[in-house]
C-alpha positions in Angstrom: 0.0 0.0 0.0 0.9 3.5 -0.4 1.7 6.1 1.8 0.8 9.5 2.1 2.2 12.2 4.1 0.8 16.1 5.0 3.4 18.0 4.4 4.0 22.1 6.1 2.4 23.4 3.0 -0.6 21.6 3.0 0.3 19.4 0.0 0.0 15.5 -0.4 3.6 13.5 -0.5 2.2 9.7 -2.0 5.0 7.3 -1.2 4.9 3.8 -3.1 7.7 1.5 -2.3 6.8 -1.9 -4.2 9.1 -5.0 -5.6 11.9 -3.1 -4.3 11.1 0.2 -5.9 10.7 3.6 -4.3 9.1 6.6 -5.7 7.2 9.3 -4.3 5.5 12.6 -5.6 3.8 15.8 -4.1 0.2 16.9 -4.8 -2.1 19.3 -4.1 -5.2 17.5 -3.3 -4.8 14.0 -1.6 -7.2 12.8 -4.0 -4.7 13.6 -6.7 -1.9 11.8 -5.0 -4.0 8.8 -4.2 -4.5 8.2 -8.2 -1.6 8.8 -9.3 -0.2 6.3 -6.6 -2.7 3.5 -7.2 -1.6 4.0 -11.1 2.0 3.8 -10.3 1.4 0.7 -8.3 -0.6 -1.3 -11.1 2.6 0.3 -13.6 5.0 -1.2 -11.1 3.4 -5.1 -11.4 3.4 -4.2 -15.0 7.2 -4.0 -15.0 6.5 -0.9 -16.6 8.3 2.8 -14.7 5.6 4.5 -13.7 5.3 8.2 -15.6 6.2 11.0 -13.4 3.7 13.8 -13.0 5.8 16.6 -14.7 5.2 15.0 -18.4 2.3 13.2 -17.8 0.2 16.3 -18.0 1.9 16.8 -21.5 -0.3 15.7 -24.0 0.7 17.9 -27.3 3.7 18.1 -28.8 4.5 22.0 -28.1 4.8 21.0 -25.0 7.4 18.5 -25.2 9.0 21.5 -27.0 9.3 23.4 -24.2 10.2 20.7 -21.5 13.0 19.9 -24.2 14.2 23.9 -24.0 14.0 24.4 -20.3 16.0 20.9 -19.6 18.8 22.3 -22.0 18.7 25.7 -20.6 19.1 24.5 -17.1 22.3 22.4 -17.4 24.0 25.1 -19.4 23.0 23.9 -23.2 20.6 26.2 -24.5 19.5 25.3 -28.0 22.0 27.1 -30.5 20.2 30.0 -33.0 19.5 27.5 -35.8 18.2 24.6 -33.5 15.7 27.2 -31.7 14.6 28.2 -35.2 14.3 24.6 -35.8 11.8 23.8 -32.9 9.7 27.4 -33.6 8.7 26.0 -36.9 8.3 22.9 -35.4 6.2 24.4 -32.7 4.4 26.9 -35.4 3.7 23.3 -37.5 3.3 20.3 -35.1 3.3 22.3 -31.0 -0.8 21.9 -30.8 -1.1 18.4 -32.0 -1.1 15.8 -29.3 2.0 13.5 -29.1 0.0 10.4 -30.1 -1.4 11.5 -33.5 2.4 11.7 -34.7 2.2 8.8 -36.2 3.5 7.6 -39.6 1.3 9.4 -42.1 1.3 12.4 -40.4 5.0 13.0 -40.4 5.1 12.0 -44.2 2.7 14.7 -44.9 4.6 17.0 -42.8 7.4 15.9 -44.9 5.7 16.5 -47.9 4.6 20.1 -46.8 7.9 21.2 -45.8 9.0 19.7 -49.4 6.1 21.6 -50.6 7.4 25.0 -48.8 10.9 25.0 -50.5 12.9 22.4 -48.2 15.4 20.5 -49.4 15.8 17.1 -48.5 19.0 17.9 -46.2 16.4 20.4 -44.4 13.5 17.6 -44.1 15.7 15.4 -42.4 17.0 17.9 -40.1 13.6 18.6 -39.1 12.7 15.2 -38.5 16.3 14.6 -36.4 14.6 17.4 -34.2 11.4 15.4 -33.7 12.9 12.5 -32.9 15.0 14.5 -30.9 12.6 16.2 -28.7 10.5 13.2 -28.3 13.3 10.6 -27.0 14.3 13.4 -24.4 11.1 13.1 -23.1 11.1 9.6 -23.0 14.9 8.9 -21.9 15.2 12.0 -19.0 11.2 12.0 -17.8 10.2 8.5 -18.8 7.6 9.4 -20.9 6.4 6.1 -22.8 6.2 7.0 -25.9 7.9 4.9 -29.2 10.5 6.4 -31.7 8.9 3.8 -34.6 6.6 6.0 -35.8 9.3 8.7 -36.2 11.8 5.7 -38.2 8.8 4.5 -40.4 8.2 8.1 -41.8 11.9 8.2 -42.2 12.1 5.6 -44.4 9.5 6.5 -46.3 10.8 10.0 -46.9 13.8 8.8 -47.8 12.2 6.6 -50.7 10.4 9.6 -51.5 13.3 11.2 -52.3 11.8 13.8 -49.9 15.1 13.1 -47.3 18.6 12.5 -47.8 22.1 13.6 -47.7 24.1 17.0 -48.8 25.6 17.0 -52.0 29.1 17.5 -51.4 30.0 21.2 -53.4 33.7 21.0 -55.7 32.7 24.3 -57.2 35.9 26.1 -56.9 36.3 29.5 -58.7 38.9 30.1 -61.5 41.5 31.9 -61.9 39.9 34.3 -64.4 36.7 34.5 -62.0 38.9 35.7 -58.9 41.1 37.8 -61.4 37.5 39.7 -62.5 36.4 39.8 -58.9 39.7 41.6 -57.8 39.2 43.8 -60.8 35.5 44.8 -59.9 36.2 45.6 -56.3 39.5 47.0 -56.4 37.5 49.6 -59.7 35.0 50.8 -57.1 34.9 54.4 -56.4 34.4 54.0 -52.6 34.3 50.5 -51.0 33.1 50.4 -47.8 34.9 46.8 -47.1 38.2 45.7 -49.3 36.9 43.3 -50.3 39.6 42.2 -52.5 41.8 41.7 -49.5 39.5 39.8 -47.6 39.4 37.3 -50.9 42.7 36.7 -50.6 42.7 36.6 -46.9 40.0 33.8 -46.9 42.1 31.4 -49.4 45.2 32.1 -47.6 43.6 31.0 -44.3 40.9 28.8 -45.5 38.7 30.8 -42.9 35.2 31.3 -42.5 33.2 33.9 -43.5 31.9 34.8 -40.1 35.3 33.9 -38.7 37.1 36.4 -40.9 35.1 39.4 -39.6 35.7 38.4 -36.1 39.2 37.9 -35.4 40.8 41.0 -33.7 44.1 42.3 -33.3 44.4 41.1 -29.9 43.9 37.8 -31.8 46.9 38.5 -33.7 50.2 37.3 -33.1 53.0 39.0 -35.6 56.2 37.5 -34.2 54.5 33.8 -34.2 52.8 34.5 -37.1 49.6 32.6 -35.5 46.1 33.7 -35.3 43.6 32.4 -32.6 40.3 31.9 -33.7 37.4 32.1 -30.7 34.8 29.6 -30.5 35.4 28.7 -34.4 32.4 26.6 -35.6 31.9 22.4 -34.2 29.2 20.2 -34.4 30.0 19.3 -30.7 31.4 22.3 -29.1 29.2 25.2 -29.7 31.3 27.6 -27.4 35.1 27.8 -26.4 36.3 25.9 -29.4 39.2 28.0 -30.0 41.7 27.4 -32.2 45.4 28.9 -32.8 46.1 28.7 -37.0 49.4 29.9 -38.8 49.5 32.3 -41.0 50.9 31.1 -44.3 52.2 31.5 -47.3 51.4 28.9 -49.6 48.7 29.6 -51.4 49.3 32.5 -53.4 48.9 34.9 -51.2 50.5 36.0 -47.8 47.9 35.9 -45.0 50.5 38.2 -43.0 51.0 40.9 -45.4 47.0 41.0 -46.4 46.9 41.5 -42.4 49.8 44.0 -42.1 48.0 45.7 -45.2 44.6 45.9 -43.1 46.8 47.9 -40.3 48.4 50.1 -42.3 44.5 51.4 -43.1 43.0 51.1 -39.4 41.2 54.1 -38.6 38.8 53.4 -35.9 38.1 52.3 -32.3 36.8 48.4 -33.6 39.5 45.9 -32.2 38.3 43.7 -35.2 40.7 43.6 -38.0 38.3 43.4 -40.3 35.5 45.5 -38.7 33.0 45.1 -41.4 29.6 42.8 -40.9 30.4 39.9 -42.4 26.9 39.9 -43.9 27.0 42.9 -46.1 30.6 41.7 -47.2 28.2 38.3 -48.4 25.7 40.3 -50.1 28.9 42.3 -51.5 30.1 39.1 -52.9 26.8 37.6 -54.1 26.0 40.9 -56.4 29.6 41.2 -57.8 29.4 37.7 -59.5 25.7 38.3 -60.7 27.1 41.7 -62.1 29.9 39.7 -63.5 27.8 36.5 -64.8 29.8 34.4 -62.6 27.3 31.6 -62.1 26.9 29.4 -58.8 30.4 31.0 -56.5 29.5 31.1 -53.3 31.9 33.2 -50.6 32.1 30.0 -48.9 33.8 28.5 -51.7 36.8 30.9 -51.0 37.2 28.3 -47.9 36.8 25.8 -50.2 39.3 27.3 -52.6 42.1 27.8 -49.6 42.0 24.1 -48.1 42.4 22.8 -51.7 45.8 24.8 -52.3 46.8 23.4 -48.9 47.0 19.7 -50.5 47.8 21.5 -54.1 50.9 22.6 -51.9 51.5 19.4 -50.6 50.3 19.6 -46.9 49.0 16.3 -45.5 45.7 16.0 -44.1 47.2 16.1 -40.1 48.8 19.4 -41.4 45.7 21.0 -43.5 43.6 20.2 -40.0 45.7 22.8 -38.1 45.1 25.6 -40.4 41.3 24.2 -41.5 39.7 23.3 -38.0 38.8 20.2 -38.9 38.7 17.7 -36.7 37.2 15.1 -38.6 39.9 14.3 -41.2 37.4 12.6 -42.8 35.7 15.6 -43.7 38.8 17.1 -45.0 38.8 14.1 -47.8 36.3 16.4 -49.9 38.3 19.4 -50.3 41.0 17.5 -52.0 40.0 18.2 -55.6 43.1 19.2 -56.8 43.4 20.9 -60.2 44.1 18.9 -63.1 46.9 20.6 -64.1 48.6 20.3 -61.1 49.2 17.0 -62.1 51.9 18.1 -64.4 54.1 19.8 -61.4 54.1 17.0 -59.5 55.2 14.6 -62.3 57.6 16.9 -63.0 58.8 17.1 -59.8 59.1 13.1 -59.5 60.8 12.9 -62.7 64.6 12.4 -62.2 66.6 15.2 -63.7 68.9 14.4 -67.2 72.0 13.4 -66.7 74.5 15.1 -67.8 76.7 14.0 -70.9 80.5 12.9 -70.0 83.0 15.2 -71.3 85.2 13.4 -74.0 88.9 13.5 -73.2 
């Protein structure tokens, strides 16, 4: 049998200790804490955990949405800016529905709607991650008894949909001639507001992010080491205080040390950035100088993209391009090895023994 307590507040304490189990909750109304203690009882001999109060109030889905949140928040892992606008659509979508009418069909129409929005199949199966996500913390951290089956059938059937399914790894790298007409446009501007044409350079040179570029500051900066230390540069597991210390090199065309000394030589204001631009104008900046230039499909990303490849082009190993890249997945770095064709012909060349040289005749 169960116990119950008055506690100094007025409110019920039900205690059931059964087959060597012990769990208790507090309640308003003994009435409350009688049900819920008979319930756990019969959940008990069913070799089931009983369902604590907290989430078994929580019948829609928006809810588990915000039990999700606050559970992050409180151990110091608040959702990131593109997981919270992950769960608001999600919320916006699916929040009011109950958790039990998410069954198989309705998550392959919500598939089908997002497909039907605009989303790609990476974004579809990002949204579904989150649903699974949200669900299983519920049912791994509050015991809420719920199966992730439904979540794995509409998965599957997404995914034969062609509705979900993996990025397509990008090789677009820019040309010579592209870069050479970029340089041309932005250095022929009358009064640039960012040089843009030195943060080009600077973004091959260091294989740097676009965000990371425009954040770095001079206290960041190390001229007799030539080393730069990025601050919390991007991880799929460490959100914050992923910093990293890169070199500054010279091996890809262009000198990531001069393009920086070049930057000082024109500071004139308070920012301690050595860039002090917003890295999304210098994006919008980028986007409109290849349409005016008909320079189809370059992304400023691909400047990145562009840098780690002249890493291998210049015969780093993959350990070695990780220091400078970020990477710690050398896996990852196994894409950005599309190495130029004709590169091919410098390295044969450089393999190929060297004439000898005809004896003298006596």
């Amino acid at each position: 049998m169960a116990a119950f307590v008055r506690l100094p507040s007025g409110s019920w304490r039900a205690v059931v200790r059964r087959k060597r189990r012990y769990i208790s909750e507090t309640f308003k109304r003994k009435e409350d804490a009688r049900t819920w203690a008979i319930e756990a009882e019969r959940q008990i001999d069913q070799g089931v955990a009983p369902t604590p109060t907290r989430v078994k109030g929580m019948k829609t889905f928006g809810q588990l949405i915000d039990l999700h949140i606050a559970d992050m928040k409180e151990v110091g892992r608040a959702p990131g800016r593109s997981k919270c606008a992950t769960l608001a659509m999600l919320k916006r979508e699916l929040g009011a529905r109950p958790v039990v009418d998410l069954d198989r069909e309705r998550l392959i129409k919500f598939g089908r709607d997002r497909a039907a929005q605009g989303a790609g199949p990476v974004t579809v199966s990002m949204d579904l991650g989150a649903i699974r996500l949200v669900i299983s913390h519920a049912a791994a951290v509050h015991g809420l008894r719920v199966s992730m089956e439904q979540v794995d059938l509409a998965r599957i059937a997404l995914k034969r949909l062609g509705l979900v399914g993996k990025s397509n790894e990008r090789d677009r790298r820019p040309t010579e001639e592209e870069l050479q007409k970029l340089f041309k446009h932005f250095d022929g501007l009358r009064r640039p507001c960012i040089p843009m044409s030195r943060v080009m350079r600077f973004a091959i040179a260091t294989a740097m992010r676009q965000e990371e570029i425009f954040r770095v500051t001079w206290d960041d900066y190390n001229p007799r080491t030539k080393m730069l230390l990025i601050r919390d540069r991007k991880d799929p597991r460490e959100k914050k205080g992923n910093h990293q210390r890169i070199p500054l090199l010279d091996i890809s065309g262009y000198n990531a040390v001069e393009l920086i000394e070049e930057q000082r030589a024109v500071r004139s204001n308070e920012d301690d950035r050595i860039f002090p631009h917003n890295h999304k104008s210098a994006g919008t900046a980028f986007t409109r100088a290849c349409s005016i230039l008909g320079i189809v499909d370059l992304h400023f990303h691909d400047l990145r993209h562009e840098g780690t490849s002249r890493l291998f082009e210049a015969r780093l190993e993959i350990p070695q391009a990780a220091l400078v890249t970020g990477h710690k997945d050398w896996k990852m770095l196994r894409r950005y090895t599309h190495l130029k064709p004709e590169s091919l012909h410098d390295l044969i060349a450089e393999r190929r023994p060297p004439p000898e040289k005809p004896e003298d005749d006596d």
